[in-house]
SEBA-220478 format. One line per field, with one value per residue (C-alpha): x, y, z; residue number from 1; residue in one letter. Coordinates in steps of 0.5 Angstrom, whole numbers, plus 500, padded with zeros to 3 digits. Layout:
c1 (X:...)
c2 (Y:...)
c3 (Z:...)
i (NUM:...)
aa (A:...)
END
This chain:
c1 (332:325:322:314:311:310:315:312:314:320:320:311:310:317:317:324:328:333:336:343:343:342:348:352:351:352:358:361:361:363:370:370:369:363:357:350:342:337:331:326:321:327:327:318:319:322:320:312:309:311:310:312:319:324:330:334:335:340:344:351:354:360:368:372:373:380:377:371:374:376:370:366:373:372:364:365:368:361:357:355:356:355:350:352:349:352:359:364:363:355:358:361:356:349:351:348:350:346:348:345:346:346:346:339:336:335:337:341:339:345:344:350:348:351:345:345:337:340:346:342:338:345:348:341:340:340:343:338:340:336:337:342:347:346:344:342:336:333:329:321:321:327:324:316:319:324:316:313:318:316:309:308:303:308:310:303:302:308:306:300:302:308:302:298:304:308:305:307:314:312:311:306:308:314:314:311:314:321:316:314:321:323:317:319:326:324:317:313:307:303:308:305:299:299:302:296:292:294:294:287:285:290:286:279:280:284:277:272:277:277:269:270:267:270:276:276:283:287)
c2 (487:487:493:492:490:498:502:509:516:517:524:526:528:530:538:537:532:529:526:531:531:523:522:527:523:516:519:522:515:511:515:516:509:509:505:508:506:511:512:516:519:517:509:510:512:507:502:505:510:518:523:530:531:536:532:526:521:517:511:510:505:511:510:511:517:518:518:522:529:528:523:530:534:532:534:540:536:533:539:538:542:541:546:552:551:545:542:536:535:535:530:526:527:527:521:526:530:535:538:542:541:549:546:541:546:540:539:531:529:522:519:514:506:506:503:495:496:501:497:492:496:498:491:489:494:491:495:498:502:509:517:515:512:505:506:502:501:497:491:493:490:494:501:499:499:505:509:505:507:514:513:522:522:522:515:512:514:511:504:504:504:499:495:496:494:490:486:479:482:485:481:485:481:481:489:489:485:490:496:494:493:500:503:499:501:509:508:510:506:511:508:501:503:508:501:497:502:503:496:496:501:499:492:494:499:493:489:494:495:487:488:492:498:505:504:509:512:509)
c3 (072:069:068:067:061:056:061:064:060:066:064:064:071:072:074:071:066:071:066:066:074:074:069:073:079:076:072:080:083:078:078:085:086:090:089:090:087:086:090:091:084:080:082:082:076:073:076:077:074:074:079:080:084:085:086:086:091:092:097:097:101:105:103:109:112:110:103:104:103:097:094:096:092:086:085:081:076:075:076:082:088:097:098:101:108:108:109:110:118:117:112:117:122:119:114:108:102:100:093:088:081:078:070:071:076:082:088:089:096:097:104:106:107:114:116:114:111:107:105:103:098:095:095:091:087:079:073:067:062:064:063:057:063:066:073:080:082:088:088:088:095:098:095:097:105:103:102:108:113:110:108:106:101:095:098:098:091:090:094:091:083:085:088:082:077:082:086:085:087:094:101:104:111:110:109:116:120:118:119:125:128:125:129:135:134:134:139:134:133:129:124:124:125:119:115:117:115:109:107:109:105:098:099:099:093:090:091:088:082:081:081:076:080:080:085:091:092:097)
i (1:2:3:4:5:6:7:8:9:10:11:12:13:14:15:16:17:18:19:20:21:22:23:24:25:26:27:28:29:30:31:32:33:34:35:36:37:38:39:40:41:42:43:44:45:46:47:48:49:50:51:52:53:54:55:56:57:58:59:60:61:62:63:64:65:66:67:68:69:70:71:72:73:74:75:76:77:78:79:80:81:82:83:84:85:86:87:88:89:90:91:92:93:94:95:96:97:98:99:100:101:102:103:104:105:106:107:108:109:110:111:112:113:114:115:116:117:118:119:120:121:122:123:124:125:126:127:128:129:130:131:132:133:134:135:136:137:138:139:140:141:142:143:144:145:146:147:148:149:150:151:152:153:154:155:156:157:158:159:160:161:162:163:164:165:166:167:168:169:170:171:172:173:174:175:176:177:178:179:180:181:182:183:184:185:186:187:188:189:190:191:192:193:194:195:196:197:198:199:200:201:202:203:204:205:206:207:208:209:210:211:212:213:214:215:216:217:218)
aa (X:X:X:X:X:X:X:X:X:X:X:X:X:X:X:X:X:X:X:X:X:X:X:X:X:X:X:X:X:X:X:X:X:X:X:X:X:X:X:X:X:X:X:X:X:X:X:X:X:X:X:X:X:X:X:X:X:X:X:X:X:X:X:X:X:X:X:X:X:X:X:X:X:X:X:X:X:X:X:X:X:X:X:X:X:X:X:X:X:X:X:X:X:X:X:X:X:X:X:X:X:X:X:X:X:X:X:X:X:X:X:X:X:X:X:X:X:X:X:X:X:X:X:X:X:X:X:X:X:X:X:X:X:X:X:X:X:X:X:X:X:X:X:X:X:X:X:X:X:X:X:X:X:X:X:X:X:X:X:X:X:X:X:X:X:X:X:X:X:X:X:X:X:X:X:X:X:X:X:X:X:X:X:X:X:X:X:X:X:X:X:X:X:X:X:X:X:X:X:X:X:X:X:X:X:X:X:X:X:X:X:X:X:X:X:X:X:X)
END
């Protein structure tokens, strides 16, 4: 995968360096046989610009059941551990592993790809060589919808700069289309609605900036 042109500072704007909790995770999966893409101020970071987060994120397509406690067993080894308000069944029924990293001082938030939209994120995430490892991240496209289904205000700022940096990698009404049918999946309305409204607002601040006038944030 292309990063852009000059490769933001990953680490500026970070409130910590992710880097030892990256490799750890990396370094878990690859042994576990297990394959996931960072997401969240990781993936932004390396495909955008930085902002501040407090944690990493990442995708994971699930291993079977059968194999799962023993996928979560070896976490230790990596220096990562299950937080201590959660545990295996929640695992099993939430689809999410809350973990801490004690060493890096962040938390790592994995969500298995049971979803085929997520599952799709993992299997097109392209290699690059980061945080001294070689992860996964996904497509610009895929981590644009990932932040408009969730559309909080980290996520707009991060919409925004992939938009400024990235814009010829994303279809905007290809984006909506799969927002809609997440909104109409979960009767949430607003949710298209706040797409729609964030577009109109990137498009008008896209158009003073091109004038060469002071942008209005988005």
């Amino acid at each position: 995968m292309a990063l852009p042109p000059e490769p933001p500072r990953v680490r500026e704007g970070l409130v910590r360096d992710p880097g030892p909790a990256v490799r750890s995770l990396q370094a878990w999966a690859d042994a576990v046989g297990l394959r996931i893409a960072f997401v969240g101020g990781v993936a932004a970071a390396l495909l955008a610009k930085p902002r501040f987060t407090k944690d990493v994120d990442a995708l994971a397509i699930p291993p079977d059941d059968a194999r799962l406690a023993a996928t979560v067993a070896r976490l230790p080894e990596f220096g990562l551990e299950l937080r201590h308000d959660w545990s295996l069944d929640l695992v099993l029924r939430r689809g999410l592993l809350f973990l801490d990293h004690p060493g890096a001082r962040l938390r790592v938030d994995v969500l298995l790809a049971i979803s085929p939209l997520h599952a799709g994120v993992v299997r097109g995430a392209a290699a690059v060589d980061a945080f001294e490892t070689r992860i996964r991240v996904p497509r610009v496209e895929d981590l644009f919808i990932m932040k408009a289904l969730a559309l909080r205000p980290k996520d707009r700022i991060d919409m925004q700069h992939l938009l400024d940096l990235r814009a010829s990698e994303i279809d905007l009404a290809k984006v909506r289309a799969v927002v809609a049918e997440a909104a109409a999946a979960m009767t949430t309305p607003d949710l298209l609605e706040d797409y729609d409204r964030f577009v109109h607002d990137y498009s008008r601040y896209a158009a003073r900036r091109s004038r060469g006038r002071p942008p209005e944030t988005p």
